[in-house]
PAROKE-467419 format. One record per residue (C-alpha): residue number from 1; x, z, y; residue in one letter. Coordinates in Angstrom, 1 decimal. Layout:
N
num:NUM; px:X; pz:Z; py:Y; residuo:A;
...
//
This chain:
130
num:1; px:0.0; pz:0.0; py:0.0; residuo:X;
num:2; px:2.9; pz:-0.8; py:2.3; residuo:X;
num:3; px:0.7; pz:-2.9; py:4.7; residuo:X;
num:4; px:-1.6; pz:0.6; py:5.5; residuo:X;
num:5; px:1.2; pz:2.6; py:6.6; residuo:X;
num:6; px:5.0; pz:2.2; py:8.3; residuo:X;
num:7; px:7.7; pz:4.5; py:7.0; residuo:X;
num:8; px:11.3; pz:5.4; py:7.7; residuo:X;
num:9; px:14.0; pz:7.6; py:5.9; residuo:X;
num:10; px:15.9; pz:9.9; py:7.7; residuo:X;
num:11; px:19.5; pz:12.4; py:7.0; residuo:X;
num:12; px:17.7; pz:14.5; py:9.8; residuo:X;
num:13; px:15.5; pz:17.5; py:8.2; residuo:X;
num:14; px:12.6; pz:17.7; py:8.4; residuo:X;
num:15; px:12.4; pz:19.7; py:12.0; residuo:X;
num:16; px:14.9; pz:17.9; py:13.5; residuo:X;
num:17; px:13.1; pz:15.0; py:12.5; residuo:X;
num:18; px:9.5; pz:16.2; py:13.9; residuo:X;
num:19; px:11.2; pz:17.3; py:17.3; residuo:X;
num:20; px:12.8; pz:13.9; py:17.6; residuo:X;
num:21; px:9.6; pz:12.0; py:17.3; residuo:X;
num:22; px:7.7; pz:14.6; py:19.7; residuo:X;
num:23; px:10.8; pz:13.4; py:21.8; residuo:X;
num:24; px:10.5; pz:10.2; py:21.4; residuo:X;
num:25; px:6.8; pz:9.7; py:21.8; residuo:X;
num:26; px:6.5; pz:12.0; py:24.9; residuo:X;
num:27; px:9.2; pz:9.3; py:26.7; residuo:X;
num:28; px:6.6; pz:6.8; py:25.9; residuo:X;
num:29; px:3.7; pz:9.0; py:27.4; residuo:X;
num:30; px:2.2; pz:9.9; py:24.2; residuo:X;
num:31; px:1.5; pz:13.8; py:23.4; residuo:X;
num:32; px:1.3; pz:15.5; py:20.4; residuo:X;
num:33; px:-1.4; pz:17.5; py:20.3; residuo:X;
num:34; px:-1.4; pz:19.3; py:17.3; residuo:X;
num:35; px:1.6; pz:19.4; py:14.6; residuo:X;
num:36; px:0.7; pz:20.9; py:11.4; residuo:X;
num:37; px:2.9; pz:22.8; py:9.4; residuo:X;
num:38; px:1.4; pz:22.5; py:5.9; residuo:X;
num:39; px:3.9; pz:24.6; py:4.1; residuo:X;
num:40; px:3.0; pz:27.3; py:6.3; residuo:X;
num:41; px:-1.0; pz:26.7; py:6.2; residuo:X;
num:42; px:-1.1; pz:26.7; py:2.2; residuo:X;
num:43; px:1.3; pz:29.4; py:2.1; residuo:X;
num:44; px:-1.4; pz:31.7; py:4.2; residuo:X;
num:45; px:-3.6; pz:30.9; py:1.2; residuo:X;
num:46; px:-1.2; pz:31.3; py:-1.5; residuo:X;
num:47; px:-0.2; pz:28.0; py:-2.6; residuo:X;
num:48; px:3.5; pz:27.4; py:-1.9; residuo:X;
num:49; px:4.4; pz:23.8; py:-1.4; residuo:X;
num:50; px:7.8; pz:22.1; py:-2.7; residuo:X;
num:51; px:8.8; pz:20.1; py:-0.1; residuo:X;
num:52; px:8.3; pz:20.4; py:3.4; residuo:X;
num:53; px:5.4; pz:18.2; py:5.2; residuo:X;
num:54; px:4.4; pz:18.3; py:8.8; residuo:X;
num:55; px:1.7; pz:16.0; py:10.3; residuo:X;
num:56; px:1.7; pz:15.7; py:14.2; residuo:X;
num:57; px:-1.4; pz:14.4; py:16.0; residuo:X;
num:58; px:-0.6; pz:12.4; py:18.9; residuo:X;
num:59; px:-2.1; pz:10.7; py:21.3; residuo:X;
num:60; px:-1.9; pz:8.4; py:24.7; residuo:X;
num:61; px:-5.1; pz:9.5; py:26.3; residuo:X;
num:62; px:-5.7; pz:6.3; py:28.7; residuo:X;
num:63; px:-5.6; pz:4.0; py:25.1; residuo:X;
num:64; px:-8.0; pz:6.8; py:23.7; residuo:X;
num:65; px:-10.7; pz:6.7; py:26.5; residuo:X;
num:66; px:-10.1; pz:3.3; py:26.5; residuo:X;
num:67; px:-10.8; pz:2.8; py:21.9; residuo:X;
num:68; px:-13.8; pz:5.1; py:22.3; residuo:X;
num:69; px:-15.2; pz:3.6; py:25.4; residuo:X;
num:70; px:-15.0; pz:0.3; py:23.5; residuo:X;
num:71; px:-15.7; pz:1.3; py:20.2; residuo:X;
num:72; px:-16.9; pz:5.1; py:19.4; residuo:X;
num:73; px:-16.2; pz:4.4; py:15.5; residuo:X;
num:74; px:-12.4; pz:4.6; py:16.1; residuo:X;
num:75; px:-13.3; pz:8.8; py:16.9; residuo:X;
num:76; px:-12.4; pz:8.4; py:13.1; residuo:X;
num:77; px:-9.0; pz:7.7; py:13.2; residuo:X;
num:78; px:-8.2; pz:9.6; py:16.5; residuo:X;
num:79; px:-6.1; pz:10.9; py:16.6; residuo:X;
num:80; px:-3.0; pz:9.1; py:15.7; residuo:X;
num:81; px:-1.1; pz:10.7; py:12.8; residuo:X;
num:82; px:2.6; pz:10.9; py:12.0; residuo:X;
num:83; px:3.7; pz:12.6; py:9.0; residuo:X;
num:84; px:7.0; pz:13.8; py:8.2; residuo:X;
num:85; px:8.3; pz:15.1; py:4.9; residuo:X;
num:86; px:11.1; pz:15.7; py:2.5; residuo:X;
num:87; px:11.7; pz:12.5; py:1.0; residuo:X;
num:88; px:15.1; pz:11.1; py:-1.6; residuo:X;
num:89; px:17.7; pz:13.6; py:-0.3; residuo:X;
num:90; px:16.7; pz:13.5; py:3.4; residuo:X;
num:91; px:13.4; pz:12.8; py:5.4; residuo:X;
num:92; px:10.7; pz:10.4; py:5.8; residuo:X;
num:93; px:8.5; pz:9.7; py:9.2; residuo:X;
num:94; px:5.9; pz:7.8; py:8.9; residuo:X;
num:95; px:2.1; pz:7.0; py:10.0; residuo:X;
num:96; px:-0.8; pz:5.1; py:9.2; residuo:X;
num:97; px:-1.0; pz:1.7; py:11.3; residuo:X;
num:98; px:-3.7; pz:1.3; py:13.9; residuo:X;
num:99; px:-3.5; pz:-2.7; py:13.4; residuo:X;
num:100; px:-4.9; pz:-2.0; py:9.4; residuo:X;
num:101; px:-7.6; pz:1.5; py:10.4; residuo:X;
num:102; px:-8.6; pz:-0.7; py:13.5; residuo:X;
num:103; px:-8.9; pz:-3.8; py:10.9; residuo:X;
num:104; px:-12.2; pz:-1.6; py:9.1; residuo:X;
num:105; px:-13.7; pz:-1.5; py:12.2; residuo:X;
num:106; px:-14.3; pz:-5.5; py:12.9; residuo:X;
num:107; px:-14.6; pz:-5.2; py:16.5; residuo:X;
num:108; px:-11.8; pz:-7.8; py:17.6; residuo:X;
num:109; px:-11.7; pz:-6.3; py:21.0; residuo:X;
num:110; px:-9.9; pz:-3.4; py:19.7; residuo:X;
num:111; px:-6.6; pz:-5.8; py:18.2; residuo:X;
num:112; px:-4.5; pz:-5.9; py:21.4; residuo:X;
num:113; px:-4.7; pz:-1.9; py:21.9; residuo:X;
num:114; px:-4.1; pz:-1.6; py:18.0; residuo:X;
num:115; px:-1.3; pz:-4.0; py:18.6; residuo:X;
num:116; px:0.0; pz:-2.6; py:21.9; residuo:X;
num:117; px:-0.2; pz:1.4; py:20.1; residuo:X;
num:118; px:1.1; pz:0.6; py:16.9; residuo:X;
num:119; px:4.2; pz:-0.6; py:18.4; residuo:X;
num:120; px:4.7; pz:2.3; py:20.5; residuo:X;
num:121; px:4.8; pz:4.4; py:17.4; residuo:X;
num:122; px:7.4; pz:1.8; py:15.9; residuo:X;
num:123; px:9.4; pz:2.4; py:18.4; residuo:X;
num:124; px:9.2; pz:5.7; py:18.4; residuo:X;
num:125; px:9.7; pz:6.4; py:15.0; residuo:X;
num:126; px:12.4; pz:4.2; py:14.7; residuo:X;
num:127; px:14.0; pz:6.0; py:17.9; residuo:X;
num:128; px:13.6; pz:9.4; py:16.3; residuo:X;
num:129; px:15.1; pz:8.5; py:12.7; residuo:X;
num:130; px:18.3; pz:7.3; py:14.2; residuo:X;
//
């Protein structure tokens, strides 16, 4: 399922890894919002994890207002995701691309902002995996 997603590997750990991309994205004017550690979440309910994973949910809120105001079925996949996690001896960043969620939709108005997002993340991930 390579054409849903865009991944990277990484020698950085894990939080290295996550801080770069929170780096990387805010010099593009995207924000994460929320970064989950799940180690620590299913720890607090007594499942410990191997492997560390971390999903960040980020955001450009001008291309946000201006999905929903188009489209209100891309709420769904807002926000953006990027997931980082152990991966082969070293760390992998990826997210899910908005060119293939925006695809389900079917509302070809949304293409150039999927397009225009989706390479911001690129870039960004590709930035933050050095």
């Amino acid at each position: 399922m390579s054409e849903i997603r865009f991944s990277l590997h990484t020698p950085k750990g894990v939080d290295e890894a996550a801080q770069a991309v929170d780096s990387a994205l805010a010099a593009r004017k995207f924000s994460v919002l929320w970064a989950l550690d799940v180690n620590d979440k299913l720890q607090e309910k007594g499942l410990p994890l191997h492997g560390q994973f971390r999903i960040l949910e980020v955001c450009s809120a001008p291309r946000a207002k201006q999905a929903l105001e188009t489209n209100p079925f891309v709420s769904y996949f807002l926000p953006c995701k990027v997931v980082v996690h152990d991966a082969d001896g070293g760390t992998e960043i990826g997210f899910p691309r908005p060119t293939a969620l925006i695809g389900l939709v079917g509302d070809s108005r949304l293409a150039d902002l999927a397009r225009e997002v989706e390479q911001v993340l690129l870039e960004a991930v590709r930035e933050a995996a050095g």
